[in-house]
Biotite code that builds the C-alpha atoms (Angstrom):
import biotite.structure as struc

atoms = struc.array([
    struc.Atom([15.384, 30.739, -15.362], chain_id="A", res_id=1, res_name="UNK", atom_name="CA", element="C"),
    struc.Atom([14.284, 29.654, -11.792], chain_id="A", res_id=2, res_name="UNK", atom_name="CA", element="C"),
    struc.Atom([13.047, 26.551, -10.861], chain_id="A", res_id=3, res_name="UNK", atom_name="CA", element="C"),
    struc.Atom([11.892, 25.185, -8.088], chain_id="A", res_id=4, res_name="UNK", atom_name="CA", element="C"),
    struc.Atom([11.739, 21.608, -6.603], chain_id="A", res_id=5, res_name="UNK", atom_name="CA", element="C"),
    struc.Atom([9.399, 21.058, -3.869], chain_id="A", res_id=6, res_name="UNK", atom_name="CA", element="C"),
    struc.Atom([11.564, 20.021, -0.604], chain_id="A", res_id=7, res_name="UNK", atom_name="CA", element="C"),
    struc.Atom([8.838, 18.417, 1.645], chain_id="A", res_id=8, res_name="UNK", atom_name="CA", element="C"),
    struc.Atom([9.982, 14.804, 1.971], chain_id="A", res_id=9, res_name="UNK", atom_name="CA", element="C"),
    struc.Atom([11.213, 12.802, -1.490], chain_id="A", res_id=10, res_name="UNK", atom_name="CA", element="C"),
    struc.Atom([13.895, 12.522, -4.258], chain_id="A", res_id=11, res_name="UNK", atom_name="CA", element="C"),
    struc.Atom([14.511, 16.079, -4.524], chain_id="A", res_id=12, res_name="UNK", atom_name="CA", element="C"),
    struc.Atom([18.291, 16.800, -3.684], chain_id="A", res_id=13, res_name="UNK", atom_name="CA", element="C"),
    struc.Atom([18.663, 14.088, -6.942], chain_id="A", res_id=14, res_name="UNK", atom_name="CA", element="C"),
    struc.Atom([16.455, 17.005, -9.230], chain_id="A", res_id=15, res_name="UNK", atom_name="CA", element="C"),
    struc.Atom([18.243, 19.702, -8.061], chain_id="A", res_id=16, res_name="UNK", atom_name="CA", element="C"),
    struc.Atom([21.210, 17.731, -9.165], chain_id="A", res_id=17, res_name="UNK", atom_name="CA", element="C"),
    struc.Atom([20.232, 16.368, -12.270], chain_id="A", res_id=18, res_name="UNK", atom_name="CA", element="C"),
    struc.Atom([18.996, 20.555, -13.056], chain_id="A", res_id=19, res_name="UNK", atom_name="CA", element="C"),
    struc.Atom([22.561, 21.627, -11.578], chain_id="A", res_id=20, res_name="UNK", atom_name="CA", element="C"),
    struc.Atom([24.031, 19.056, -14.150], chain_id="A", res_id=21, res_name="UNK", atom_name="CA", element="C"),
    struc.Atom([22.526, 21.183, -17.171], chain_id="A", res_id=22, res_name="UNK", atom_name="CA", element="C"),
    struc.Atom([23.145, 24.293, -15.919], chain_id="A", res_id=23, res_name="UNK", atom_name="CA", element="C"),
    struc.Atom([20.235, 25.929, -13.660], chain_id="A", res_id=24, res_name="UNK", atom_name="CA", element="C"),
    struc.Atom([20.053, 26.000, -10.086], chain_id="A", res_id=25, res_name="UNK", atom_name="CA", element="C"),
    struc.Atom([17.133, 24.863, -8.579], chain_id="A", res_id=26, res_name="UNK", atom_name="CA", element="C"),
    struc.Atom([15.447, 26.311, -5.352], chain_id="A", res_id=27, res_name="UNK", atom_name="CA", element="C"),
    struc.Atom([14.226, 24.230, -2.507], chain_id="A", res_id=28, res_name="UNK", atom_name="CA", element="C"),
    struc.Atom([10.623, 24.981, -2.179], chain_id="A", res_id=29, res_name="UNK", atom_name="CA", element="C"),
    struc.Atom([9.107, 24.632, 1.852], chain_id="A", res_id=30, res_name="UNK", atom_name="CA", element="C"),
    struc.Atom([7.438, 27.279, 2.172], chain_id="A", res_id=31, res_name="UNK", atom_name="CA", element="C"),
    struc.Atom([4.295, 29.362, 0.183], chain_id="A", res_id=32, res_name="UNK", atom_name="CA", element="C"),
    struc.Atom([6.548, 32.183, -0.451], chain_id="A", res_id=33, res_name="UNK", atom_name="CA", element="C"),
    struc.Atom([9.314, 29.489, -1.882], chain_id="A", res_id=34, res_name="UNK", atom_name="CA", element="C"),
    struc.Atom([6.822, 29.883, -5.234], chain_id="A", res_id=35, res_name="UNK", atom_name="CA", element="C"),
    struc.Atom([7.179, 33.597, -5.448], chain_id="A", res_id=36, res_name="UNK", atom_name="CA", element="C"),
    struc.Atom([8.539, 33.983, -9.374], chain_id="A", res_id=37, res_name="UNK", atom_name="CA", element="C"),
    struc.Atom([9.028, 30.797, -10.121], chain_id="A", res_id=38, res_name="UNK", atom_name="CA", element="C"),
    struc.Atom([9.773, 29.680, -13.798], chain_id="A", res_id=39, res_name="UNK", atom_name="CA", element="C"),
    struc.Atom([8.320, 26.036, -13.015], chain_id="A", res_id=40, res_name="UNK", atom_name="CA", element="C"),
    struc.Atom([8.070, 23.659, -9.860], chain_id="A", res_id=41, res_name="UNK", atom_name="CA", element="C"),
    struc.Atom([9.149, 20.136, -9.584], chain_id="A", res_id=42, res_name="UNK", atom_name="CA", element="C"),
    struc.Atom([7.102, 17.736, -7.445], chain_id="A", res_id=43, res_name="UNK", atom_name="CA", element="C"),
    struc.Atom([9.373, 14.780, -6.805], chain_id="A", res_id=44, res_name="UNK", atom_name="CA", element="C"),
    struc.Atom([8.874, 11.324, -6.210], chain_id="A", res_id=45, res_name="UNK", atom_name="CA", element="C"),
    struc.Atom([8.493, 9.989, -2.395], chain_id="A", res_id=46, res_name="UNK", atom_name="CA", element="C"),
    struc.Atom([5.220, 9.538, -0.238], chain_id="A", res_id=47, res_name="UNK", atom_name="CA", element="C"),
    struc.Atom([2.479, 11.248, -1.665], chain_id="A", res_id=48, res_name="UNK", atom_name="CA", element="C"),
    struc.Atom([0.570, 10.950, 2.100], chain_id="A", res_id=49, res_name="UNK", atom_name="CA", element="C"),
    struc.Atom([3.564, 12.562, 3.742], chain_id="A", res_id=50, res_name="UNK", atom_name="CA", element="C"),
    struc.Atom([4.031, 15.119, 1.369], chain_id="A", res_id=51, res_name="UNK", atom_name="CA", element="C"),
    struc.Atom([0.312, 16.075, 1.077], chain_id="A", res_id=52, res_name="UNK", atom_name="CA", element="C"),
    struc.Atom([-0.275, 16.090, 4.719], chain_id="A", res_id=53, res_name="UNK", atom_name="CA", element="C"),
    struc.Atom([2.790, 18.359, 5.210], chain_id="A", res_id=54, res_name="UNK", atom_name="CA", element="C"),
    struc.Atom([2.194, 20.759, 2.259], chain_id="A", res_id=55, res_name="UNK", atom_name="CA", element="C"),
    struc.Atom([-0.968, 21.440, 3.573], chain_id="A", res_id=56, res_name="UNK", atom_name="CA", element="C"),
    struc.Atom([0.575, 21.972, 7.242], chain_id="A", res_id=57, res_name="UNK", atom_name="CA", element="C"),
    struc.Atom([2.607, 24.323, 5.671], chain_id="A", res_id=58, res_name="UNK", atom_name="CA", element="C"),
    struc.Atom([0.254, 26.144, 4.123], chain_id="A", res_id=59, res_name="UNK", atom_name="CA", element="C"),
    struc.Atom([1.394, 25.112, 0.416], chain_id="A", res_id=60, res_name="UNK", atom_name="CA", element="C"),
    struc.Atom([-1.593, 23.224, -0.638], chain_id="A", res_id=61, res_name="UNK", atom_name="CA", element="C"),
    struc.Atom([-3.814, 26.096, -1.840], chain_id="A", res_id=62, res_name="UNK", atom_name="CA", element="C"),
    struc.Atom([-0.864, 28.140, -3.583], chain_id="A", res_id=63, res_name="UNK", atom_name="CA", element="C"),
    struc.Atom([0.465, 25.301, -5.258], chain_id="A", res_id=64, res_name="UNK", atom_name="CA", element="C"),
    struc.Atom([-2.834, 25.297, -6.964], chain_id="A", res_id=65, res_name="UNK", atom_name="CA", element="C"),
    struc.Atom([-2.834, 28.529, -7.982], chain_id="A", res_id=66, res_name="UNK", atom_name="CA", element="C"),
    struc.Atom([0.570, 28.472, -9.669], chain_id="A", res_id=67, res_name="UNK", atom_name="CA", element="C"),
    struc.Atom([0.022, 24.983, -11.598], chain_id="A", res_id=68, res_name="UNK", atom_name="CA", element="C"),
    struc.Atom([-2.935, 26.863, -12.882], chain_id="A", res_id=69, res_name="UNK", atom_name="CA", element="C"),
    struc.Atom([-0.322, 29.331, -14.390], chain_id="A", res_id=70, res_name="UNK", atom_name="CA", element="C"),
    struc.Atom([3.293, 27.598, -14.919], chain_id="A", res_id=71, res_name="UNK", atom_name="CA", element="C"),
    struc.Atom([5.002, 24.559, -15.901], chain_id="A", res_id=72, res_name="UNK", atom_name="CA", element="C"),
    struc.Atom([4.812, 21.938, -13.184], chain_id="A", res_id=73, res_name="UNK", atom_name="CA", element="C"),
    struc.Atom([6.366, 18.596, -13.453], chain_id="A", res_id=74, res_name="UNK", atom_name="CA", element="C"),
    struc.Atom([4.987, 15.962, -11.248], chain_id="A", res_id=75, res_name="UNK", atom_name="CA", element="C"),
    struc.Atom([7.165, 12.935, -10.573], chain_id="A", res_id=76, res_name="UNK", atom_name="CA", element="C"),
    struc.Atom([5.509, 9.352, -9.294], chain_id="A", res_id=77, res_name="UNK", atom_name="CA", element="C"),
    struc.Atom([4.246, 10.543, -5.928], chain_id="A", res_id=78, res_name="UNK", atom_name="CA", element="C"),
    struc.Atom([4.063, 14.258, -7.663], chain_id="A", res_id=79, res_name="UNK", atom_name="CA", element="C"),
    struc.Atom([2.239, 12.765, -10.181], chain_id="A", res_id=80, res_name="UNK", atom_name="CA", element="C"),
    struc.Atom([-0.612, 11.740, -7.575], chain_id="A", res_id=81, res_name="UNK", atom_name="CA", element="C"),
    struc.Atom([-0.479, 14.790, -6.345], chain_id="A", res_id=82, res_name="UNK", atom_name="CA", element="C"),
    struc.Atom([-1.137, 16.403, -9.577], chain_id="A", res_id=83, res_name="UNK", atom_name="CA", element="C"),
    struc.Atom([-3.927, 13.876, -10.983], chain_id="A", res_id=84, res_name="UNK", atom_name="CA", element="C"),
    struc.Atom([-7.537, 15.402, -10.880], chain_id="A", res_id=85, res_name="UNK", atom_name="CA", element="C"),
    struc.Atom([-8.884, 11.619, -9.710], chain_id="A", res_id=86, res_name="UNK", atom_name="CA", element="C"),
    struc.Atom([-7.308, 9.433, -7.576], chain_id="A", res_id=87, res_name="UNK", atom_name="CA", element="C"),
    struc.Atom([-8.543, 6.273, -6.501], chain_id="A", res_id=88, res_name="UNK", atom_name="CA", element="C"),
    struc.Atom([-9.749, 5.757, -3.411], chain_id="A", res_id=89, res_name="UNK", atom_name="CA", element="C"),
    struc.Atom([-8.969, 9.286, -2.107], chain_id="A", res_id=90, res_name="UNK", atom_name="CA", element="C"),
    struc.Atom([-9.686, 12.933, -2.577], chain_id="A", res_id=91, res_name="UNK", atom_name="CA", element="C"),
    struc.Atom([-7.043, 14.598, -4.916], chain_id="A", res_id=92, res_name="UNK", atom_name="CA", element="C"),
    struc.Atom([-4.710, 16.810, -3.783], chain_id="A", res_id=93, res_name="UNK", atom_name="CA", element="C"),
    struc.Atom([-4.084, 19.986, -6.375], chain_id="A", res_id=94, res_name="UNK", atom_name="CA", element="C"),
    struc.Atom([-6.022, 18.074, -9.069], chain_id="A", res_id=95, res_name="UNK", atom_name="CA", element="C"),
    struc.Atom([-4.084, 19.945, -12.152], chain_id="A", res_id=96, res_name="UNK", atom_name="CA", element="C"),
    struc.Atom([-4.151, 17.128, -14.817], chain_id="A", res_id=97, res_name="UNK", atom_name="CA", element="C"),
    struc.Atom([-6.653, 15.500, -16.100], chain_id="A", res_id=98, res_name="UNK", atom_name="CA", element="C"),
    struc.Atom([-5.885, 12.030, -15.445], chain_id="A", res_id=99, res_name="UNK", atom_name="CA", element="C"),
    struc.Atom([-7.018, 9.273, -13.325], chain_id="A", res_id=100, res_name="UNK", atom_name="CA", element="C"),
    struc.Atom([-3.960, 6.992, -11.165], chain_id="A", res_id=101, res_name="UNK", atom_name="CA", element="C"),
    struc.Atom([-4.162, 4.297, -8.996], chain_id="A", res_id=102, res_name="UNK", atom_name="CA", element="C"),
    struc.Atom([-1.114, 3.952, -5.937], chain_id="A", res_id=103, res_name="UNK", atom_name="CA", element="C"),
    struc.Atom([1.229, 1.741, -6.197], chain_id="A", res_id=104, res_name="UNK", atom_name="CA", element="C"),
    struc.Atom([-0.040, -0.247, -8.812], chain_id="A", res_id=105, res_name="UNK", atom_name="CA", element="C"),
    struc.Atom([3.142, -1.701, -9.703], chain_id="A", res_id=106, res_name="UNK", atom_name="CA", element="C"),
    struc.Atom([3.640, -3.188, -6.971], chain_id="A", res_id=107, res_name="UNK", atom_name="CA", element="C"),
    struc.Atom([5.665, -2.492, -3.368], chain_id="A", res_id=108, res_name="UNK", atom_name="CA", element="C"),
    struc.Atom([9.456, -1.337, -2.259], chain_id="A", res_id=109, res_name="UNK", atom_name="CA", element="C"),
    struc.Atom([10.658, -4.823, -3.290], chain_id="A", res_id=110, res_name="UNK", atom_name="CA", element="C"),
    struc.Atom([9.042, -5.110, -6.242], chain_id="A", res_id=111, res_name="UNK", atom_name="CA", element="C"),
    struc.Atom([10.721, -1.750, -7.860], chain_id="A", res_id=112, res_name="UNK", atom_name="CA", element="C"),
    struc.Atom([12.661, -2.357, -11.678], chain_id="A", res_id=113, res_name="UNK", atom_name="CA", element="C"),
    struc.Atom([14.070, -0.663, -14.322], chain_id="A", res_id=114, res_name="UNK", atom_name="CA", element="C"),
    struc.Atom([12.606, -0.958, -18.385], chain_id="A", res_id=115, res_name="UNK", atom_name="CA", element="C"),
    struc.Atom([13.663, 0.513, -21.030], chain_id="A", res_id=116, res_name="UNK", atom_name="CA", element="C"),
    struc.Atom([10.701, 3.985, -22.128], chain_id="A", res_id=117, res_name="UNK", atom_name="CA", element="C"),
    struc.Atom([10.293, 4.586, -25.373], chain_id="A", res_id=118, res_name="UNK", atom_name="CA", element="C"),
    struc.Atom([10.858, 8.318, -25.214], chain_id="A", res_id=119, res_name="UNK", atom_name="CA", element="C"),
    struc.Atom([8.431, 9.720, -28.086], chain_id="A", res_id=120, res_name="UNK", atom_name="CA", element="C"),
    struc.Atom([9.501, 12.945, -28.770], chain_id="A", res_id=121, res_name="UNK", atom_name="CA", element="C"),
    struc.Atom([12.415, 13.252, -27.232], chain_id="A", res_id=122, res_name="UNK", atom_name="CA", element="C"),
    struc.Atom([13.900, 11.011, -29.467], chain_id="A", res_id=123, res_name="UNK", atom_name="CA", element="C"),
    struc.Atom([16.944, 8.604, -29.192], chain_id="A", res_id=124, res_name="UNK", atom_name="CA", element="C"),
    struc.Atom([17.405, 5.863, -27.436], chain_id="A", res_id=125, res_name="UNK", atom_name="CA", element="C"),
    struc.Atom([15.132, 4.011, -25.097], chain_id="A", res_id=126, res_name="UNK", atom_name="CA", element="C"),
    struc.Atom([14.773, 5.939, -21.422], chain_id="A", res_id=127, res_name="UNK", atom_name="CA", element="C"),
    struc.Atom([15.620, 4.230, -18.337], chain_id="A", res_id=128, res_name="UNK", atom_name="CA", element="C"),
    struc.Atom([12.797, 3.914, -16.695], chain_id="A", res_id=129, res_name="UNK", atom_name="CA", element="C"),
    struc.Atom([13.061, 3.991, -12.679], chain_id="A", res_id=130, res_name="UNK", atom_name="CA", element="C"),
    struc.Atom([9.531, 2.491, -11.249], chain_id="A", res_id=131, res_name="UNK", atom_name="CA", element="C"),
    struc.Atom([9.219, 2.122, -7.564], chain_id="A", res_id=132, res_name="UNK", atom_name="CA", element="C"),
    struc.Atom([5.872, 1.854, -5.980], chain_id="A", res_id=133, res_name="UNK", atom_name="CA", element="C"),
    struc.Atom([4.781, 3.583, -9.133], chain_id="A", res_id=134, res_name="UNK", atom_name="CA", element="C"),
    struc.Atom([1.184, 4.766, -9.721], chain_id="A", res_id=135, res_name="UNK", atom_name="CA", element="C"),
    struc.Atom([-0.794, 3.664, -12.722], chain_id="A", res_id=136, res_name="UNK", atom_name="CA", element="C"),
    struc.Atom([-2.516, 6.225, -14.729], chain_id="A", res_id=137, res_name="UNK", atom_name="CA", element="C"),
    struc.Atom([-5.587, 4.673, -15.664], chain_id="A", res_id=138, res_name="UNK", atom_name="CA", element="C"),
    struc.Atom([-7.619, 7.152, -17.368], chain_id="A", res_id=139, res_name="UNK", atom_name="CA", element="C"),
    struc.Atom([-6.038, 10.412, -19.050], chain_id="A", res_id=140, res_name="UNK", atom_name="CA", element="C"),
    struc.Atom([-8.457, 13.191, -20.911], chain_id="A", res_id=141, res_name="UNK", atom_name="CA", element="C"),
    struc.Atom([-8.914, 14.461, -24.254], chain_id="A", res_id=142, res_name="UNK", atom_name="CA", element="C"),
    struc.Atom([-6.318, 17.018, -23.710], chain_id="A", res_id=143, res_name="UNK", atom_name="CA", element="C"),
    struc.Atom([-3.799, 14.891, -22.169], chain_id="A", res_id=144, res_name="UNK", atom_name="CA", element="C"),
    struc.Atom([-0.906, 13.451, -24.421], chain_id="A", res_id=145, res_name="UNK", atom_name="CA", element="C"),
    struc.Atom([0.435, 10.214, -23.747], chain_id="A", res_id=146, res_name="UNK", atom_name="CA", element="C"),
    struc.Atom([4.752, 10.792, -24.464], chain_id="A", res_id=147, res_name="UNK", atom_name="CA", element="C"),
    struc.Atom([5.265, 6.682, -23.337], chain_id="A", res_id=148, res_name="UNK", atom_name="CA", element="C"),
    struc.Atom([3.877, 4.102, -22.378], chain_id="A", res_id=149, res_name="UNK", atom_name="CA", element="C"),
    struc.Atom([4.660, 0.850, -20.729], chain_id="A", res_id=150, res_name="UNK", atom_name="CA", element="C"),
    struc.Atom([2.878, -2.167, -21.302], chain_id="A", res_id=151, res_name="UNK", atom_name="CA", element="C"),
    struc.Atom([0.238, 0.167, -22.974], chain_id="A", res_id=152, res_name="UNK", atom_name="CA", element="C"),
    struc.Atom([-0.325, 2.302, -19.873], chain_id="A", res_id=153, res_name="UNK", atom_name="CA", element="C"),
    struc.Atom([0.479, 5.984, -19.953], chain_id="A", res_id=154, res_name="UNK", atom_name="CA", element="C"),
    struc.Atom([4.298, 6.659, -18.048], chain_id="A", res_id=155, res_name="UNK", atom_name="CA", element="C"),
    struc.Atom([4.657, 9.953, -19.072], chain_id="A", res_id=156, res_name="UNK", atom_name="CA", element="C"),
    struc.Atom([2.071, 12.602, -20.293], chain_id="A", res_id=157, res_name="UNK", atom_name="CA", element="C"),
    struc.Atom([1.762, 16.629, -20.760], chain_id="A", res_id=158, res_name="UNK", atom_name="CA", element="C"),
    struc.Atom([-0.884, 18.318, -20.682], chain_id="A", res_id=159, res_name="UNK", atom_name="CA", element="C"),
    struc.Atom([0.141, 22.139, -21.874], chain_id="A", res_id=160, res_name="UNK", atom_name="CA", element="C"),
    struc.Atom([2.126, 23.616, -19.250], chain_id="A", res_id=161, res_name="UNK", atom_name="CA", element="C"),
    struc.Atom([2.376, 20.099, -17.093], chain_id="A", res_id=162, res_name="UNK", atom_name="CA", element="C"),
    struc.Atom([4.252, 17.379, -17.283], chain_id="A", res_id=163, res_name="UNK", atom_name="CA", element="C"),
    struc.Atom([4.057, 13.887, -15.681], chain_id="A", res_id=164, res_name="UNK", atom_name="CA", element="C"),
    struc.Atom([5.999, 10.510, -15.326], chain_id="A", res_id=165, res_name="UNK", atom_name="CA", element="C"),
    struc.Atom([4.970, 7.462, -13.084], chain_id="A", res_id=166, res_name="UNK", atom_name="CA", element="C"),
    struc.Atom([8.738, 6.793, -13.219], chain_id="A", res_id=167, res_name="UNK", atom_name="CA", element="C"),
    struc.Atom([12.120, 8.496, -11.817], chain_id="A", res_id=168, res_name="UNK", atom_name="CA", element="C"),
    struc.Atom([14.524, 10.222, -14.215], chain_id="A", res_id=169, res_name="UNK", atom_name="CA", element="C"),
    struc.Atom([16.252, 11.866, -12.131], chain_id="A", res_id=170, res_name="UNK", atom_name="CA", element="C"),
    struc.Atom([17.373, 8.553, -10.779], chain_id="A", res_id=171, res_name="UNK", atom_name="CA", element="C"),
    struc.Atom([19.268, 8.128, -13.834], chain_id="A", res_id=172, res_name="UNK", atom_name="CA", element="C"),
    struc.Atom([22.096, 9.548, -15.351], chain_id="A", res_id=173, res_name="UNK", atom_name="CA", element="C"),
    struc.Atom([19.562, 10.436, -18.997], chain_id="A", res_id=174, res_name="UNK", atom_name="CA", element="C"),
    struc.Atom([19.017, 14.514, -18.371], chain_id="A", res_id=175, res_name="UNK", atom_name="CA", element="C"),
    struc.Atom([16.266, 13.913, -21.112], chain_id="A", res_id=176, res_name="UNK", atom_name="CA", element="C"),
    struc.Atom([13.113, 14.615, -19.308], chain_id="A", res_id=177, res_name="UNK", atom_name="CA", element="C"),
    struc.Atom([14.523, 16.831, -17.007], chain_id="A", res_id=178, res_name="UNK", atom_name="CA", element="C"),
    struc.Atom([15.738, 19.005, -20.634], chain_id="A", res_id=179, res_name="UNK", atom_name="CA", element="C"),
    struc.Atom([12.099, 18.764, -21.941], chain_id="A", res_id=180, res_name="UNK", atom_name="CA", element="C"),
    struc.Atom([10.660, 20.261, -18.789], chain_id="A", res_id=181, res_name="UNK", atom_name="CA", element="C"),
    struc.Atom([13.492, 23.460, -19.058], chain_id="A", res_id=182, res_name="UNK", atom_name="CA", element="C"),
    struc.Atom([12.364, 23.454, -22.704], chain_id="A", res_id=183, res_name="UNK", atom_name="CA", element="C"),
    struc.Atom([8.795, 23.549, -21.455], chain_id="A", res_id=184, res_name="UNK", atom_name="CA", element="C"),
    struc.Atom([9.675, 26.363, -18.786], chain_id="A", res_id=185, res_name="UNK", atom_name="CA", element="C"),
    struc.Atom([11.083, 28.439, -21.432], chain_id="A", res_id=186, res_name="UNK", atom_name="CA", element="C"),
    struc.Atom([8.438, 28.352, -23.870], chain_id="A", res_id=187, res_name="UNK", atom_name="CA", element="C"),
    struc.Atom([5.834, 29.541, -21.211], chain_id="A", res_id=188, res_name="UNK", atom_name="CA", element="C"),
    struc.Atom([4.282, 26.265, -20.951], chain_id="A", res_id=189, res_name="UNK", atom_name="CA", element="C"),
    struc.Atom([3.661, 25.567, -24.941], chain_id="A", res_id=190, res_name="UNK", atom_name="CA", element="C"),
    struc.Atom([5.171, 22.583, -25.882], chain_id="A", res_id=191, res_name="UNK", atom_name="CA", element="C"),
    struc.Atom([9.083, 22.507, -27.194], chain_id="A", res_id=192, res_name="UNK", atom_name="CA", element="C"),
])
């Protein structure tokens, strides 16, 4: 399996290490061609500006689209507003999931924490949850399932092949969510 991480700006040398951890090496995605035959793409966590100004420098913008209309794509707190279809108070970027977020709802740099996700089907335990300058998703669609929730809003959703969480897993040392999306990879994009 081959999956990709997008390497703009972000959290992504902590994916590829978290994916290394269980097995699969990731690739480093910069470039349009990076998405040539691709099994799924990770868009990490960062500075959703940054990274949307230099994807579309780079040409990525468009193709991006076109394979997250196709393949698993897992969207990560800034990749996660990059995904969303509405974003307030902007245009969205590849607009692949049919939710609404708002930016840093929960709050700035300094006001970053950890709670304990309850992980719906993945089971187990609670999930670590790693929120800093987290979006809120404040609207998902009739097609969009809600995995957890935090203080009743929406933390981590799929819709088909595309996953989303407002927080960082692969901050953590749980290889949960990072599991689910392989699983999800695998299957095509049906859910495991």
């Amino acid at each position: 399996m081959r999956i990709g991480v997008m390497a703009l700006q972000g959290a992504f040398a902590e994916h590829r290490e978290m994916l290394s951890s269980l097995g699969v090496r990731a690739e480093l995605v910069r470039t349009p061609g990076g998405l040539d035959g691709l099994d799924g793409l990770i868009l990490p966590g960062g500075e959703s500006t940054s990274m949307r100004r230099l994807a579309a420098w780079g040409g990525l913008d468009a193709v991006l689209r076109e394979f997250g209309a196709s393949r698993p794509v897992w969207g990560v707190c800034a990749g996660l507003i990059l995904m969303a279809r509405r974003v307030e108070g902007e245009e969205p970027f590849a607009g692949l999931m049919d939710m609404a977020v708002a930016r840093n709802a929960y709050g700035r740099q300094g006001e970053s924490f950890v709670a304990d996700v309850q992980p719906g089907r993945l089971g187990g335990a609670p999930f670590p949850g790693v929120f800093i300058r987290a979006p809120h998703v404040v609207e998902a669609g009739p097609d969009v399932e809600v995995l957890a929730r935090l203080d009743g809003l929406p933390v981590a959703l799929v819709q088909g092949r595309l996953l989303a969480t407002a927080f960082h897993p692969e901050l953590t040392r749980d290889p949960r969510m990072h599991a689910f999306f392989l699983k999800l990879c695998a299957a095509g994009g049906a859910l495991p």
